[in-house]
C-alpha positions as CSV (number, residue, x, y, z in Angstrom):
1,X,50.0,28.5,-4.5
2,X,46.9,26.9,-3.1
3,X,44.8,29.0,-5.0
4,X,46.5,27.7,-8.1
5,X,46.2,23.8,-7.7
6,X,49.2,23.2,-5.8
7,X,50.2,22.1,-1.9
8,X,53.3,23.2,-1.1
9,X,56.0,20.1,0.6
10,X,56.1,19.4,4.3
11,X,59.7,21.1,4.0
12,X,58.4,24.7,3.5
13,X,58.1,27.1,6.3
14,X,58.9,30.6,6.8
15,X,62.8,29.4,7.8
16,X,62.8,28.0,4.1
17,X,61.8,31.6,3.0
18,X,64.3,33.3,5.2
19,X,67.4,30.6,4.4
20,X,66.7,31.7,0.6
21,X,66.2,34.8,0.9
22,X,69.8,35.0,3.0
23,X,71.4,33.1,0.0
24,X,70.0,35.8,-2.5
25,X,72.2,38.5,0.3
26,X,75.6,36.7,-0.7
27,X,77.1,34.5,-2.9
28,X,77.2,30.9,-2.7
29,X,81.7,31.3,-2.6
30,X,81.0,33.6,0.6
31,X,78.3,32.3,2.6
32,X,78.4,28.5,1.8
33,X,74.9,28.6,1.2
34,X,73.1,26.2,-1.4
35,X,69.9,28.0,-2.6
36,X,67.8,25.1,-3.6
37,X,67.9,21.7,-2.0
38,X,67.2,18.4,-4.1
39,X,63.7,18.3,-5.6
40,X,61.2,15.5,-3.9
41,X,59.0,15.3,-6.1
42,X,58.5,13.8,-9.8
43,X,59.6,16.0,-12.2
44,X,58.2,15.0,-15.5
45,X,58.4,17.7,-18.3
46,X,54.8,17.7,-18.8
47,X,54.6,18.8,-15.0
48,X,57.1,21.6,-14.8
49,X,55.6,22.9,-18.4
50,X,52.0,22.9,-16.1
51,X,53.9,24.3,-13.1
52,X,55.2,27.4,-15.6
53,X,52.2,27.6,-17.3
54,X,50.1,28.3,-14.4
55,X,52.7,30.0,-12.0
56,X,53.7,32.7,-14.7
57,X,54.7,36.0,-14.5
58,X,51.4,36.9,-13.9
59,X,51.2,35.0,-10.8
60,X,54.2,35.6,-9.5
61,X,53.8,39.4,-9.8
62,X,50.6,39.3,-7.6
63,X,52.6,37.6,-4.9
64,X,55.4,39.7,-5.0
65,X,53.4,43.3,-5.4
66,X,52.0,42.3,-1.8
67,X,55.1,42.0,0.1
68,X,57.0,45.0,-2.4
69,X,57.1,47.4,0.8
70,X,59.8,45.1,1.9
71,X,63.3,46.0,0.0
72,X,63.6,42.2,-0.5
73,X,61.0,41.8,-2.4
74,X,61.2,45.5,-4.0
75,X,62.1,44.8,-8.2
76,X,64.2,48.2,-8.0
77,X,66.6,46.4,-5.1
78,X,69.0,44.2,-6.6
79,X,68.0,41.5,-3.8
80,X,64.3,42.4,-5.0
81,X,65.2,41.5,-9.4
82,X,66.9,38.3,-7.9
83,X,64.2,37.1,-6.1
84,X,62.1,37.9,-9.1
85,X,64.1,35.9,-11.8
86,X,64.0,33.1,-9.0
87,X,61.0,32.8,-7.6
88,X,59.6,30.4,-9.8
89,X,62.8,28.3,-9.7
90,X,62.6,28.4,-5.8
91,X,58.6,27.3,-5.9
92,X,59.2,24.7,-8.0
93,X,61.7,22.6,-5.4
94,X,59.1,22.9,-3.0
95,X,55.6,21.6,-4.2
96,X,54.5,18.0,-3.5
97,X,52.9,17.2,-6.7
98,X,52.0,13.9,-5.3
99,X,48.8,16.1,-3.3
100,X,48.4,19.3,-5.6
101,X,45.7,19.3,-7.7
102,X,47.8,20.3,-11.3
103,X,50.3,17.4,-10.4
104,X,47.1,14.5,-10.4
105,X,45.8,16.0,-13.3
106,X,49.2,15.8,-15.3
107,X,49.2,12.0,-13.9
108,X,45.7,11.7,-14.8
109,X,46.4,13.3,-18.1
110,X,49.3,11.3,-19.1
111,X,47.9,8.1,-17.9
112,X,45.0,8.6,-20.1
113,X,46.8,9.7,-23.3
114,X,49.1,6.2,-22.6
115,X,45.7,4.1,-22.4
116,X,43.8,5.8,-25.0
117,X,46.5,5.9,-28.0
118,X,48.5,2.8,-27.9
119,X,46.3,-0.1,-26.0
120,X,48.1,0.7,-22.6
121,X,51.4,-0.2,-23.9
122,X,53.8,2.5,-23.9
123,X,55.3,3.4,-27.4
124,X,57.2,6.1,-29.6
125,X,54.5,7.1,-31.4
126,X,57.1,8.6,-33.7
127,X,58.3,5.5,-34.6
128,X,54.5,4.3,-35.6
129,X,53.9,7.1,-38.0
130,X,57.3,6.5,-39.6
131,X,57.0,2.8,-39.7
132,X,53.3,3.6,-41.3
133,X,55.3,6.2,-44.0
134,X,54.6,9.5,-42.9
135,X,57.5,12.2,-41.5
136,X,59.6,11.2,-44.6
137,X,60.3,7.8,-43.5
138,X,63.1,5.7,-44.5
139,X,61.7,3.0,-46.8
């Protein structure tokens, strides 16, 4: 994760691995197990589009082709295609966007693109184009 601009939460250790791993092994009904606690961290749609952008499949396959000896992590194993389809859902819970890299630079990003188009007041820019007569406005 470090390697792709982001710090993972003080939360995460190799019990956080091993709790999820043990809810992927049995279903919530049986084990009383909740997979993903609450998310800490801003989560602005700007920053989870970054998060999937750069954590893709292609990311996410080099991680898991390291630890595929292990039938957990083996995408023939039916615990192996779960943790595949939720890796990136389980990742996501536990970054600290407030310290990674990609989180300041969707801050930075954002911030700017408030300044820069509208005077540093925040507004629907939608609504300016259609009060100036473009998108078919109402008039």
């Amino acid at each position: 994760m470090k390697a792709h601009g982001y710090v993972m939460d003080p939360r995460w250790s190799s019990a956080t691995v091993a709790h999820w791993m043990y809810s992927l092994h049995c279903s919530y009904d049986i084990c009383k197990v909740h997979p993903y606690p609450d998310v800490l961290h801003r989560s602005w749609p700007e920053d989870k589009d970054q998060f999937r952008d750069t954590i893709n499949e292609e990311s996410l396959a080099g991680l898991v082709q390291t630890w595929s000896h292990i039938a957990d992590f083996d995408r023939d194993t039916a615990v192996g295609r779960a943790v595949w389809d939720e890796l990136q859902n389980f990742l996501w819970v536990y970054i600290d966007l407030e310290a990674s890299p990609q989180g300041m630079m969707v801050a930075d990003w954002l911030e700017g693109s408030d300044t820069e188009s509208d005077g540093g007041k925040k507004v629907d820019i939608y609504l300016q184009d259609v009060a100036a007569g473009y998108h078919g406005s109402m008039g």
